[in-house]
C-alpha positions as CSV (number, residue, x, y, z in Angstrom):
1,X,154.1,-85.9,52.4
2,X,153.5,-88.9,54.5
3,X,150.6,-89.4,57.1
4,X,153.1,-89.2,60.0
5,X,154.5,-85.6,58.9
6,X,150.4,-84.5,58.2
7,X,149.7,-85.0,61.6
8,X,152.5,-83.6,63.1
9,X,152.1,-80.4,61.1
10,X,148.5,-80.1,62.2
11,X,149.3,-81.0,66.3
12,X,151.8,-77.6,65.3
13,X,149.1,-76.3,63.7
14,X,146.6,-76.3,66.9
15,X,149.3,-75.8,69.2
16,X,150.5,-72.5,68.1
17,X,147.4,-70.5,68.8
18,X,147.5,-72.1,72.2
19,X,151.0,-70.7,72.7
20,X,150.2,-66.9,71.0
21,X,147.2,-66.7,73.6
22,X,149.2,-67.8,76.6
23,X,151.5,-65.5,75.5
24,X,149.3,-62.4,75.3
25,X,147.1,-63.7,78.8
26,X,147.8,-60.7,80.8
27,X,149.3,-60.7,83.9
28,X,148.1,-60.3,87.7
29,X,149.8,-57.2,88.4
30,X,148.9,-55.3,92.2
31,X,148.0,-52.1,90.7
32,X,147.6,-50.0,87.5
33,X,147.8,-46.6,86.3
34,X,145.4,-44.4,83.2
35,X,148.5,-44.0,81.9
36,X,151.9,-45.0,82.2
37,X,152.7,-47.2,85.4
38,X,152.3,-46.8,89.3
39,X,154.1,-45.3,91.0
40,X,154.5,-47.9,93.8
41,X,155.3,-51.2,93.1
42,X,154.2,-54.8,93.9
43,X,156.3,-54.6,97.8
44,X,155.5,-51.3,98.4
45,X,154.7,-51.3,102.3
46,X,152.3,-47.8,102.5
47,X,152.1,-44.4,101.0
48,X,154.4,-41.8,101.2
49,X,152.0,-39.3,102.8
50,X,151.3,-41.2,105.8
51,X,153.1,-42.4,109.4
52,X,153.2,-46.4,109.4
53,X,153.5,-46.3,112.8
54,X,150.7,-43.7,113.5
55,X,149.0,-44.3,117.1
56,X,145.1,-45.8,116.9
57,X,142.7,-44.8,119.6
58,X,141.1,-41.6,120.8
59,X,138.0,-39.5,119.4
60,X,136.9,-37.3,116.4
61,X,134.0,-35.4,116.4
62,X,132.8,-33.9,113.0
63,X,130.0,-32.0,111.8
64,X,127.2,-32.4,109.1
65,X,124.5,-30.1,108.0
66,X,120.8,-31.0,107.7
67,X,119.5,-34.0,108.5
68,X,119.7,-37.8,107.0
69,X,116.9,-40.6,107.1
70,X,118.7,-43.5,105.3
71,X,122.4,-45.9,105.7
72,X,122.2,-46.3,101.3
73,X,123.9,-43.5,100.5
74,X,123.7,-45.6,96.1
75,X,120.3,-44.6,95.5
76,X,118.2,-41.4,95.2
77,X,115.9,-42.0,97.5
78,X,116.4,-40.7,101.0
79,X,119.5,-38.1,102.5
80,X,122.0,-40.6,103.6
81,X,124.1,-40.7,106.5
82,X,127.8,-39.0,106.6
83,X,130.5,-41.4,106.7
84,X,128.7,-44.4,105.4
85,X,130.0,-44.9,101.9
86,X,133.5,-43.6,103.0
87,X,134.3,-45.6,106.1
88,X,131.6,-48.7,105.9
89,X,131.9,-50.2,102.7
90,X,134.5,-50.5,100.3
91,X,136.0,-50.7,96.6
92,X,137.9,-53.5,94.4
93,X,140.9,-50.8,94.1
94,X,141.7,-47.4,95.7
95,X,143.4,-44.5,94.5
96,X,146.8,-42.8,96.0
97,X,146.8,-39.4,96.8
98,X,150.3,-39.0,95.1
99,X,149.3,-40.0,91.5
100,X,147.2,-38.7,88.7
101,X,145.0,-41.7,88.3
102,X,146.6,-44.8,89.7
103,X,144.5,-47.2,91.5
104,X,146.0,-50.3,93.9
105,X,144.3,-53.5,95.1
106,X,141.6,-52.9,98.5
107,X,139.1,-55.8,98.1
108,X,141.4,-57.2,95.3
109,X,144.5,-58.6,95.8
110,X,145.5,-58.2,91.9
111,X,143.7,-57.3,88.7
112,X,144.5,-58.3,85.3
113,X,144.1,-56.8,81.5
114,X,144.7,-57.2,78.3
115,X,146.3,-53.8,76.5
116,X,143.2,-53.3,74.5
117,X,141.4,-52.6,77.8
118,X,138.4,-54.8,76.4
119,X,137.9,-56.5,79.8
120,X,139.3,-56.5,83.3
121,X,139.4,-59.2,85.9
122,X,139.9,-59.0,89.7
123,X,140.7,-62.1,92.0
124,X,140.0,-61.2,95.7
125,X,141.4,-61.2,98.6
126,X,140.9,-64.6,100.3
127,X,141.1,-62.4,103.6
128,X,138.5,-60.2,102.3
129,X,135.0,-60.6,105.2
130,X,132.0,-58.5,106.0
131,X,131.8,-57.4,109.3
132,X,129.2,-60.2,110.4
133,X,132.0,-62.5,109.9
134,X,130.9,-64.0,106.3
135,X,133.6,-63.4,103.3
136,X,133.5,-61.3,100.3
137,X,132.6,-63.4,96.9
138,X,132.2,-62.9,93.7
139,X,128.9,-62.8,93.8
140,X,129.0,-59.9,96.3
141,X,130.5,-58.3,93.6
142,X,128.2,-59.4,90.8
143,X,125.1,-58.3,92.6
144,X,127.1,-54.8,93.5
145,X,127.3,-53.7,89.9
146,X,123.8,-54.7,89.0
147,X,121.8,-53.3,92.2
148,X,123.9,-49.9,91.2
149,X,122.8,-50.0,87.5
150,X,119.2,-50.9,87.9
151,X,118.1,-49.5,91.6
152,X,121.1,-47.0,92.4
153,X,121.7,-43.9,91.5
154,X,121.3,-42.6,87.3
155,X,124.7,-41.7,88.1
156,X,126.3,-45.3,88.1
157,X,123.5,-46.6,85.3
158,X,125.7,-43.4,83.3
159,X,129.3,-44.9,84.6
160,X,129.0,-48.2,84.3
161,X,126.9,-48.6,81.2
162,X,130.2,-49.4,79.1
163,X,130.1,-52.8,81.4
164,X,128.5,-55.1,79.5
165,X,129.3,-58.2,81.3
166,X,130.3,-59.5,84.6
167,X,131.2,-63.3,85.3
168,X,132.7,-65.4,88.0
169,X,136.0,-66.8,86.4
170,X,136.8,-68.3,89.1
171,X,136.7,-69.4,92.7
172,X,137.6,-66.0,94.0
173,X,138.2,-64.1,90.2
174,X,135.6,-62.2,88.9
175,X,135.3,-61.2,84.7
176,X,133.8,-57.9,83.5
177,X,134.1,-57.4,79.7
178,X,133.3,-53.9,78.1
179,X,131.7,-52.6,74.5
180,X,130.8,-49.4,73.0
181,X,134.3,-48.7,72.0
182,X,137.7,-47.8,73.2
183,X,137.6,-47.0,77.1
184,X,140.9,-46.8,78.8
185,X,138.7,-45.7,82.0
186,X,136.7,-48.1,82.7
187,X,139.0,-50.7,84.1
188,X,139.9,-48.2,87.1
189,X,136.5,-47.2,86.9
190,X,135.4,-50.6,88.2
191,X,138.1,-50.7,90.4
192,X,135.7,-47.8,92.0
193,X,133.1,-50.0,92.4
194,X,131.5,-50.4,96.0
195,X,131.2,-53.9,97.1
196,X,127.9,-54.4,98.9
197,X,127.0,-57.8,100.7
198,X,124.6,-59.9,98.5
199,X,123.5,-61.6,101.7
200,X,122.4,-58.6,103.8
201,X,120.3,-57.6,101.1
202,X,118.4,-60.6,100.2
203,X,114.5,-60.3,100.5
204,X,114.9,-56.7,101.0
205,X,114.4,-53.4,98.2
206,X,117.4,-52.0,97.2
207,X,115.7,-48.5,96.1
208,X,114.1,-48.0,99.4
209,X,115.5,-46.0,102.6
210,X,116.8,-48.0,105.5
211,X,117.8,-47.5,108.8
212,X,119.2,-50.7,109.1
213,X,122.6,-50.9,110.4
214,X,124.8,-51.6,107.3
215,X,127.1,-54.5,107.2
216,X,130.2,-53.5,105.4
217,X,133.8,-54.4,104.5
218,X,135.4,-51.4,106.0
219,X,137.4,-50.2,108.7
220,X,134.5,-48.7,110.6
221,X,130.7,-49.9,111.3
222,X,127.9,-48.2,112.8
223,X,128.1,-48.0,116.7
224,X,125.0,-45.8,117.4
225,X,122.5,-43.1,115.8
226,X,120.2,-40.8,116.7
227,X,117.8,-40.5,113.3
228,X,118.9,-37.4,111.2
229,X,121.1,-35.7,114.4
230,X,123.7,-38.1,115.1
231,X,125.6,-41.0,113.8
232,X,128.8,-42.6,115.5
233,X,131.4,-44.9,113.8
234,X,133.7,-47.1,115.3
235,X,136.6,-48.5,114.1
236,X,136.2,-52.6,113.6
237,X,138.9,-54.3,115.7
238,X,138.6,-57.3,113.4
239,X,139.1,-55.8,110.2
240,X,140.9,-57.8,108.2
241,X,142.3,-55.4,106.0
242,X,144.0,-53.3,108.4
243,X,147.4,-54.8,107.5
244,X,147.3,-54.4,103.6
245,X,149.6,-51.2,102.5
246,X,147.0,-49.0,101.1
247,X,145.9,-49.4,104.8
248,X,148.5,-48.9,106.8
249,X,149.0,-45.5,108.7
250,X,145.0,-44.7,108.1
251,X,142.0,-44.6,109.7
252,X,143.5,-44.3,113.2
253,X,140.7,-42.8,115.0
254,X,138.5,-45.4,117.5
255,X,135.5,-43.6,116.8
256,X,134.5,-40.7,114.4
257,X,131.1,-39.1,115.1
258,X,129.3,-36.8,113.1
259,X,126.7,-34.3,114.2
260,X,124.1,-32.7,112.3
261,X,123.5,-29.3,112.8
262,X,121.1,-27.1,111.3
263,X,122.8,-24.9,109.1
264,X,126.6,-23.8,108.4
265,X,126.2,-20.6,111.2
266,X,125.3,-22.3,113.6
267,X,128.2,-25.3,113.3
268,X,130.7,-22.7,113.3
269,X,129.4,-21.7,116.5
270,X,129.4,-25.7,118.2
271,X,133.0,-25.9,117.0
272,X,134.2,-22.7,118.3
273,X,133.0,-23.9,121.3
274,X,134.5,-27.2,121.4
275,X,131.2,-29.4,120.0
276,X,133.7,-30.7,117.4
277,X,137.3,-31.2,116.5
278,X,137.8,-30.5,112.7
279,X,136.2,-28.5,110.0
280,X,137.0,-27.4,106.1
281,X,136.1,-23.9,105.8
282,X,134.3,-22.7,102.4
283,X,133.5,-19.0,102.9
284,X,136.0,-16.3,102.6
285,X,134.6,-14.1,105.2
286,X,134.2,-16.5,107.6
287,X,137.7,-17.9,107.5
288,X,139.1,-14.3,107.8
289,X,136.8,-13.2,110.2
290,X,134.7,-16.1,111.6
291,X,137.4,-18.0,114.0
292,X,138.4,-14.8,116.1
293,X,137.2,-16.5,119.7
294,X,138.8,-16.7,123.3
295,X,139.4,-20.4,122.7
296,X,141.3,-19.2,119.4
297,X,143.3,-16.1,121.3
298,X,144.7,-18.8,123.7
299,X,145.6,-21.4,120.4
300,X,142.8,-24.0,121.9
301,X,142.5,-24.5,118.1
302,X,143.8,-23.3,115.4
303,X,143.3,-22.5,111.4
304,X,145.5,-23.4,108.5
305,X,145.7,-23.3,104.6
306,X,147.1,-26.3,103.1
307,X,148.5,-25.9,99.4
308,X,147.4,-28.6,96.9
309,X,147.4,-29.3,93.6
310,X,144.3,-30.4,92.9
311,X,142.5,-29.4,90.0
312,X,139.9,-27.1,90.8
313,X,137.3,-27.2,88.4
314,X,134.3,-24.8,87.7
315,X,132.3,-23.0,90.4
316,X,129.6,-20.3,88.8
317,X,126.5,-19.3,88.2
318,X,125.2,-22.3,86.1
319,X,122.9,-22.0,83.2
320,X,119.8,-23.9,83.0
321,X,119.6,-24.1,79.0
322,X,116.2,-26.2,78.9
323,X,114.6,-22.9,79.7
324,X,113.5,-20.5,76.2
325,X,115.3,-17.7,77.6
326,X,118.8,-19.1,78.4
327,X,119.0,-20.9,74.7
328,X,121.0,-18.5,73.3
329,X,124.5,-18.0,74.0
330,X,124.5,-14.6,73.3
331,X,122.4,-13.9,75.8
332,X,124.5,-15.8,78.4
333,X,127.3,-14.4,77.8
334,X,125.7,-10.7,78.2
335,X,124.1,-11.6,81.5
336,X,128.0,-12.3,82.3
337,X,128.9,-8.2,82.1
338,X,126.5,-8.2,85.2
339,X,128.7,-10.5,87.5
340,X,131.8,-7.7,89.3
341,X,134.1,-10.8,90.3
342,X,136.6,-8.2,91.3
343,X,134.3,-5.8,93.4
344,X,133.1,-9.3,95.3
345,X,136.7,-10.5,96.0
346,X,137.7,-7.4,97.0
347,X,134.8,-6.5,99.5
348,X,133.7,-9.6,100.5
349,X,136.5,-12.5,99.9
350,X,139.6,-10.4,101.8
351,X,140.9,-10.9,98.2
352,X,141.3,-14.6,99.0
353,X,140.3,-15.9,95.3
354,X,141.5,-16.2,91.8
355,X,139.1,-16.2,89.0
356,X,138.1,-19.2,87.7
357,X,138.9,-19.5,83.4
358,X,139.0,-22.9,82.6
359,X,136.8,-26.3,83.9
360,X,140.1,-27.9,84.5
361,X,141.4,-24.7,86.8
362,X,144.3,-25.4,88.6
363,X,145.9,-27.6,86.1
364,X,147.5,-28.5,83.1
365,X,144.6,-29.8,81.1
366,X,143.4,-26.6,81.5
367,X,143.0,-24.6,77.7
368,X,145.2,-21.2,77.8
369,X,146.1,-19.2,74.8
370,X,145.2,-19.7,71.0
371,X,144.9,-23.8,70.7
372,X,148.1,-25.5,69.9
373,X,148.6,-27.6,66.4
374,X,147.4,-30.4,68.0
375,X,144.1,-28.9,69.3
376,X,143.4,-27.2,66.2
377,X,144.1,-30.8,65.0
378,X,141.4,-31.8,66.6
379,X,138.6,-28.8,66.5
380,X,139.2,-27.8,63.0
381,X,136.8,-30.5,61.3
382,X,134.4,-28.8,63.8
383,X,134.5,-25.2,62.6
384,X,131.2,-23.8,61.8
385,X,129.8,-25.9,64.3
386,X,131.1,-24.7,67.2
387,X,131.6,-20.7,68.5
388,X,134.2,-18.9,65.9
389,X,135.9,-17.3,69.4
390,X,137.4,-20.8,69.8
391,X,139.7,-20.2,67.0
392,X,140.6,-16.5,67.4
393,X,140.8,-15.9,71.1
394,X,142.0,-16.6,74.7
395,X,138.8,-17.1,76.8
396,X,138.3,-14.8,79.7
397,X,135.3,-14.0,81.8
398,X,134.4,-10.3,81.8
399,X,136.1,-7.9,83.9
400,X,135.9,-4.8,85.5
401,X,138.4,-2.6,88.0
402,X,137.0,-3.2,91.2
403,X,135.7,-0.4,92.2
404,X,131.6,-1.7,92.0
405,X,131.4,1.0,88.8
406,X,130.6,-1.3,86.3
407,X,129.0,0.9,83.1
408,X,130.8,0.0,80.7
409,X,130.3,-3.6,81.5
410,X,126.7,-3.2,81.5
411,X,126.6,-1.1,77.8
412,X,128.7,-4.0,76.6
413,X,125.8,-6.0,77.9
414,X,123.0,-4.1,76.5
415,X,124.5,-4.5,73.1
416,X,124.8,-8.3,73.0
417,X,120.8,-8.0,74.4
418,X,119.7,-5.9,71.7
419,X,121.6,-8.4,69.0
420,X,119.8,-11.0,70.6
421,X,116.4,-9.1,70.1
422,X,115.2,-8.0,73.9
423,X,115.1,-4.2,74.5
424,X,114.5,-2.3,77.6
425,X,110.9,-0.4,77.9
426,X,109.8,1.0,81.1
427,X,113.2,0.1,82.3
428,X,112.3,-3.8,81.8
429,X,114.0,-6.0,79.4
430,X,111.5,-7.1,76.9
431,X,111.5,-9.7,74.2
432,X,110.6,-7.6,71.1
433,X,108.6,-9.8,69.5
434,X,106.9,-11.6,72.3
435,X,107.1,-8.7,74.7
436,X,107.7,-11.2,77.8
437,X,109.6,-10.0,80.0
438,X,113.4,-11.7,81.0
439,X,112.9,-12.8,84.8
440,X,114.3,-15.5,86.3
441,X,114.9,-17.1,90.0
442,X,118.7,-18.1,90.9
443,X,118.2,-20.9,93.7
444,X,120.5,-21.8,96.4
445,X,120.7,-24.0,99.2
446,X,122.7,-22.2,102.1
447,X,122.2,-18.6,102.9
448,X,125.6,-17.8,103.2
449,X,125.7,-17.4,99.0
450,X,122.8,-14.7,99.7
451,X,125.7,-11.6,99.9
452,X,127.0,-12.7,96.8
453,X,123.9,-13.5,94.3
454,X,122.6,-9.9,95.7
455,X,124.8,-7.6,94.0
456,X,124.7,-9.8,90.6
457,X,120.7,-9.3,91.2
458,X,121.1,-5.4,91.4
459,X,123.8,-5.3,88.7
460,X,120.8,-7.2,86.3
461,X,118.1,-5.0,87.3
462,X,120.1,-2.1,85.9
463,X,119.5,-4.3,82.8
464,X,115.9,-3.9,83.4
465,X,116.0,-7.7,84.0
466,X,114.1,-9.0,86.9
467,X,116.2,-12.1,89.1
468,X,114.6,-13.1,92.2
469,X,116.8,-15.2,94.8
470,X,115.6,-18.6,96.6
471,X,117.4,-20.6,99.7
472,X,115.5,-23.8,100.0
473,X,116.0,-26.9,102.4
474,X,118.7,-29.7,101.4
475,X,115.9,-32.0,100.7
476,X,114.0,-29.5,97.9
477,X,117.2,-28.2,96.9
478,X,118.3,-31.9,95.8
479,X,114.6,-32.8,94.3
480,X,114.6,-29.9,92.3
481,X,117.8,-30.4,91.2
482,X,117.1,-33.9,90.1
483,X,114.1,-32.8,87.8
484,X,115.5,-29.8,86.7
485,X,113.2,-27.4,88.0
486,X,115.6,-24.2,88.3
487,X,116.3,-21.3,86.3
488,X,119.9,-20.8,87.6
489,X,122.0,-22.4,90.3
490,X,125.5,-21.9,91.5
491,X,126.7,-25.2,90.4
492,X,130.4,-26.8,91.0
493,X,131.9,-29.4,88.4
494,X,134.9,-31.2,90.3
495,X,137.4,-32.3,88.2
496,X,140.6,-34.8,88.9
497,X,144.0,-35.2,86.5
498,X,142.1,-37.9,84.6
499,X,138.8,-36.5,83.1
500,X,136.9,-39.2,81.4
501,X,133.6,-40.7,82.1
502,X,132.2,-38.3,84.4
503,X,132.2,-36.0,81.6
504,X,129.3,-37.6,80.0
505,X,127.6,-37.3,83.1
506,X,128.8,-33.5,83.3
507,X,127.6,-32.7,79.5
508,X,126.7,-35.6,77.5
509,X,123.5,-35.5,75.6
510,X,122.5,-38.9,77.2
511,X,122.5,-37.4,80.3
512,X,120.3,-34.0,79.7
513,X,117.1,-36.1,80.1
514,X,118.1,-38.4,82.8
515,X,116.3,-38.0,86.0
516,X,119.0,-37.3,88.8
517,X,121.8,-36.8,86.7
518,X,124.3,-33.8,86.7
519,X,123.9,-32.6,83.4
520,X,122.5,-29.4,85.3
521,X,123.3,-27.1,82.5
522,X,121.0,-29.2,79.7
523,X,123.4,-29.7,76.8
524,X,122.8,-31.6,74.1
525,X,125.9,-31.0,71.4
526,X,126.9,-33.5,69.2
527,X,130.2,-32.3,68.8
528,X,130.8,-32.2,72.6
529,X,129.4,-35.7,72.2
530,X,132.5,-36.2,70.1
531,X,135.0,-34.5,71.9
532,X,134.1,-36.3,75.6
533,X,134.5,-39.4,73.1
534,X,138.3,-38.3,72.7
535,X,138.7,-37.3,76.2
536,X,138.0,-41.2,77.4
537,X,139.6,-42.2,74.5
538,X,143.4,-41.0,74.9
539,X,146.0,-43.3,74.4
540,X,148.6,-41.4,76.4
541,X,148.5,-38.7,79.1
542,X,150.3,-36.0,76.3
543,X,146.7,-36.9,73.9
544,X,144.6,-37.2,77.5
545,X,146.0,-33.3,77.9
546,X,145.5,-32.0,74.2
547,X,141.9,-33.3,74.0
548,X,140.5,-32.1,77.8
549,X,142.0,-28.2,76.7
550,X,140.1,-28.8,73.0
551,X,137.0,-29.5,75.2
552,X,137.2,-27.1,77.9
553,X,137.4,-24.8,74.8
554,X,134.0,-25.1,73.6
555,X,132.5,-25.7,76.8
556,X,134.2,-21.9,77.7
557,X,133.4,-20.5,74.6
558,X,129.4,-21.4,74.4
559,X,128.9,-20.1,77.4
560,X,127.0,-22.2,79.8
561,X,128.6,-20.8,82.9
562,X,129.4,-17.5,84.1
563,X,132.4,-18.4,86.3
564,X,133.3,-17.6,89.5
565,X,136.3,-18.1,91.9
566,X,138.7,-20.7,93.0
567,X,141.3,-21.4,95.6
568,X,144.7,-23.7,95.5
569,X,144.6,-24.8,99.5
570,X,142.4,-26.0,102.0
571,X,141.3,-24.0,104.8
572,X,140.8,-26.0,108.1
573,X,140.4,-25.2,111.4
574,X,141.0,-27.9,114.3
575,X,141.1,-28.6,117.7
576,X,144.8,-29.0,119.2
577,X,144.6,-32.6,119.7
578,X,146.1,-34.3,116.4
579,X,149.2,-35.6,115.4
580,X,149.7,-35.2,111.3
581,X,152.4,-37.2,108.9
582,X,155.4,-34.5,107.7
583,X,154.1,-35.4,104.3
584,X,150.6,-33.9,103.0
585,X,149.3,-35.7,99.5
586,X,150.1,-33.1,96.5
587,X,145.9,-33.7,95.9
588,X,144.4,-34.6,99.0
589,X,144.5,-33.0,102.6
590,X,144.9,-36.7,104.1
591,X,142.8,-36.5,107.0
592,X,142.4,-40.3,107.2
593,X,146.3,-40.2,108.1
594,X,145.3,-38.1,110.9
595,X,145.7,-39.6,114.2
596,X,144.6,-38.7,118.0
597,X,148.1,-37.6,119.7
598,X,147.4,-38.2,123.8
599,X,150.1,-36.1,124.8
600,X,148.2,-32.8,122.6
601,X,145.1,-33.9,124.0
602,X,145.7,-34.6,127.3
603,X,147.4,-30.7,127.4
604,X,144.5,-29.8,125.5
605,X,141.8,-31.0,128.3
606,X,143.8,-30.0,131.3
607,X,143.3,-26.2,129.5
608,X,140.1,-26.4,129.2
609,X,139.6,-27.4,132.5
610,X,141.9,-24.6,134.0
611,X,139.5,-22.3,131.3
612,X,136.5,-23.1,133.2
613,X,137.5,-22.6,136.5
C-alpha cells in the first residue's frame, strides 16, 4: 500500500464521522409533539378553535378573590397579582388546545432535537422584544431558568432539575442538555419555560415582592393598580408577536381588569349586578340556584355548561400521612365509610356530579377493571410491596344509597378501626395501647366547603372520632400548606393527557420534604418512585397509557385520598357582550379567543339604561 492510498484512506477515515453526525444533526422543525407529531404543520396560519379575523377592542372585567402584594407571581414569597404570568410574560413554546401534548414556537421561532431527547435547542425569534423596546436574548433565557431554580418557586427547582445545562449556541440559539436518564418531557417542559428580562432585574432580588411594574414579552402590560384591589391590563399595541399563528384570533380584549373581592359570596353578588363580565362557576348550589336575578329573568347575562374533555383529576379529602395517626392505610380507608358522596350529590349538588375513581378521571389513562397483561407486566415484580387489592380488584370508593342512612357503612368502618387497634370507649375512638384519642382538624380556605365537610364531621363522630373544621385566610391557608402544618385538606391534583414530571411533584419522595411543594399527601414509596420513573419514561402514547393506569393503581389502592366528585363541562356565566369562535377546544374553554362584539354590547348598554329608568 503506497503513501498516496494511506492518506487518502485516512482523509475517508475522518471524513466519515463528519458525514454520520451531519447526518443525525437534528432538524429545526416549528413544533413538536410527546408523542407522535403535531397536528399542525410548519404553514399552519392559526388554530382551529379560534376566528382569525376576530374584532380587537372593548373591555373585560373579571374577578379575583383576596388580595395580592407582589407582580412575581415565580417565587413563594408574596400573593401575586392575577393575570401577570398569563398575559405579561411569556414561554419558548405554547401548547394547542386541540392536542394531547403538542407544543409550537412563541418566543422561538423553531426548536431542534436529537431522538434520544438528551438535549434540546431553541433559536429565537429575531422579532422577539420586551415591552421597553429592548429584544429577547439568549441570555434572557439563561438567566430565566436559573432565577426559577435557585430563587423561584421549589416547584420549578422539582421541574427543571433534569436540566443540567444551558448554553448560548449561537447568536440567537440557545443549548440546554439533560441527565438523570430518559426524559421524553423535558424538551416541551422547557418549552414551558417563562422568559423573564435579564435587564429589568439586574441589581434587584429576585426572591423578594415587588410592586414594580413588570416588563414583559406579552400581549398585555400593566396599565394601573390599586395594591391588593385592583389591577388593569392592557393590550400592547406594539407587540410584536401579534401576527405569529399561535397568536392570531387571541387576546382581543383592549383591556382586561381584575377586581379583588373579598370572598366568593360576595363576587357573585358584584357580577349579578353588572361589577364584572365573566365568571367559572365551582359550586353546585350556586350554579343551580345562585344566578336567579332580574338581570338574569331579562337574559342581561346568561349561564352555560361547556363539555370538555379534559382530564379531571382527583378532588378529595387529602391525607396528611406525616401525621402518626394517618400512617396506616387501613385506617384511611375506614375513615372513607364516613364520606355519603351520594347523600351530598343528591341534597346539595342538584345531582350535578360523578364520583371521582381514578387520578386520571375523565380519561383514558385512567385504571378501570382488573389490570391488563401489560400492567400486570409492569406491577407484578412489585407484589408484596404494594396493596394485594391491586391485583384482585376494581377500585371503588365506598358507597351507600343515598338516603343519609349510612350504618352499614360505618360497621364496615368500625371493623377496619378495630383491625387497626383503636376501639371506641365512652363513645371516643381510642388507641388501645396508647389510649390517645383519634381527633383531627380538616382545614379549608373558602367557607363555601363548610356544608360539605359538616356532614363527613357528624358521620366520624358516630365513630367516636373527634374532626374539627377550620376556614383560614388565603395567605395562612397557603403558609400552612407550604410547611405542612395540616391534618387534612380537600386537596385537587390536575391532571393533563401527558402525565410526567409533575408527578414527582404530586408523590415523589424528593418532594415530601421540600418546603412549598405539592406533595401534600407526604408519600415516600420507592416503588411509586419507580413507577413515576416509567410514567416520564414512555416511549409511545400506547406505553404512556399502560404505565399512568399501573400508577393510578397503587396510588387508588393505598389510600391516600378519599375521593370526591367531578364534572365533564365548565360552568360560566357572562354578561351579553361577547362574540365566541363556532369551535370550542376539546380541553380548554378558549376564553382568550373571546372577543368584545359592539353590536351585543351596544344592545347590552342601551338595556341597562332603559333598566334604570
Amino acid at each position: 500500500m503506497g503513501p498516496t492510498y494511506k492518506v487518502m484512506i485516512g482523509l475517508i477515515a475522518l471524513a466519515l464521522p463528519c458525514q454520520l453526525a451531519a447526518q443525525e444533526m437534528p432538524k429545526p422543525v416549528h413544533g413538536i409533539a410527546m408523542h407522535g407529531s403535531p397536528k399542525y404543520g410548519p404553514d399552519f396560519k392559526h388554530f382551529d378553535y379560534v376566528n382569525p379575523t376576530a374584532a380587537k377592542g372593548g373591555a373585560v372585567r373579571l374577578s379575583a378573590i383576596g388580595t395580592f402584594d407582589t407582580f412575581n407571581p415565580y417565587t413563594i414569597k408574596g400573593i401575586p397579582a392575577a393575570g401577570i404570568g398569563d398575559f405579561v410574560y411569556e414561554t419558548l413554546m405554547v401548547g394547542s388546545q386541540d392536542e394531547a401534548f403538542t407544543e409550537y414556537g412563541k418566543l422561538a421561532e423553531s426548536v431542534e432535537m436529537p431522538k434520544d431527547r438528551s438535549w434540546v435547542a431553541f433559536t429565537l425569534r429575531k422579532e422577539a422584544r420586551w415591552q421597553d423596546g429592548k429584544p429577547v436574548t439568549v441570555e434572557d433565557v439563561i438567566f430565566s431558568l436559573n432565577a426559577l431554580k435557585t430563587k423561584g418557586q421549589p416547584f420549578y427547582r422539582f421541574y427543571y432539575r433534569g436540566v443540567t445545562k444551558a448554553e448560548k449556541a449561537g447568536e440567537r440559539r440557545v443549548k440546554f442538555t439533560f441527565g438523570g436518564g430518559k426524559n421524553r418531557e423535558l424538551p416541551l417542559i422547557v418549552g414551558q419555560l417563562p422568559i423573564l428580562p435579564k435587564h429589568a432585574w439586574a441589581g434587584k432580588d429576585f426572591s423578594k415582592t415587588t410592586l414594580d411594574k413588570p416588563i414583559g414579552s406579552g400581549p398585555y402590560k400593566v396599565k394601573s393598580f390599586e395594591a391588593g384591589r385592583s389591577i388593569t391590563l392592557e393590550r400592547d399595541k406594539n407587540y410584536w408577536g401579534a401576527k405569529l399563528p399561535v397568536e392570531i384570533g387571541q387576546h382581543n380584549f383592549d383591556e382586561i381588569r381584575f377586581d379583588y373581592y373579598r370572598d366568593s359570596t360576595v363576587a357573585l353578588e358584584a357580577f349579578k349586578s353588572g361589577e364584572y363580565d365573566f365568571r367559572q362557576e365551582n359550586t353546585s348550589k350556586i350554579w343551580a340556584t345562585g344566578y336567579d336575578s332580574p338581570a338574569f329573568k331579562k337574559g342581561l347575562y346568561k349561564k352555560q355548561t361547556v363539555r370538555h374533555e379534559n382530564p379531571t383529576g382527583m378532588q378529595g379529602f387529602v391525607f396528611n400521612t406525616r401525621k402518626d395517626f394517618f400512617k396506616n392505610p387501613v385506617l384511611r380507608k375506614a375513615l372513607a365509610y364516613a364520606f355519603d358522596f351520594e347523600w351530598t350529590n343528591k341534597n346539595l349538588f342538584y345531582g350535578q356530579y360523578s364520583r371521582t375513581t381514578s387520578f386520571f378521571s375523565n380519561s383514558e389513562l385512567a385504571s378501570r377493571g382488573l389490570p391488563s397483561a401489560e400492567e400486570l407486566k409492569i406491577l407484578s415484580p412489585f407484589k408484596g410491596k404494594i396493596p394485594p387489592e391491586v391485583f384482585t380488584q376494581t377500585y371503588l370508593p365506598p358507597g351507600t344509597d343515598g338516603t343519609g342512612r349510612i350504618r352499614k357503612n360505618l360497621r364496615q368502618a368500625k371493623k377496619l378501626l378495630q383491625q387497626t387497634g383503636w376501639q371506641i370507649k365512652n363513645k371516643l375512638l381510642v388507641n388501645a395501647k396508647t389510649g390517645k384519642q383519634l381527633k383531627f382538624e380538616v382545614l379549608l380556605i373558602s367557607p363555601a366547603f363548610e356544608r360539605i365537610v359538616l356532614p363527613f364531621v357528624r358521620n366520624l363522630k358516630r365513630l367516636g372520632i373527634i374532626a374539627s373544621v377550620r376556614t383560614v385566610d388565603t395567605a395562612q391557608y397557603r403558609k400552612r400548606l407550604d410547611t405542612y402544618d395540616f391534618d387534612m385538606i380537600v386537596g385537587s391534583f390536575g391532571q393533563s393527557l401527558s402525565p410526567g414530571n409533575e408527578q414527582m411533584s404530586f408523590w415523589g419522595s424528593a418532594a415530601a420534604d421540600r418546603t412549598g411543594g405539592r406533595n401534600w399527601i407526604g408519600i415516600k414509596d420507592p416503588v411509586i418512585d419507580k413507577l413515576i420513573d416509567l410514567v416520564i419514561q414512555a416511549p409511545d402514547r400506547e406505553a404512556l397509557i399502560t404505565r399512568t393506569r399501573a400508577l393510578d393503581r397503587v396510588l387508588l389502592w393505598n389510600h391516600f385520598i378519599i375521593p370526591q366528585w367531578h364534572i365533564q363541562s365548565f360552568r360560566v356565566a357572562f354578561w351579553d357582550k361577547f362574540g365566541r369562535p363556532a369551535k370550542t377546544p376539546k380541553y380548554g374553554l378558549g376564553f382568550d379567543s373571546w372577543w368584545v362584539d359592539t353590536g351585543k354590547a351596544k344592545a347590552l348598554a342601551s338595556k341597562l339604561t332603559s333598566t334604570k329608568k
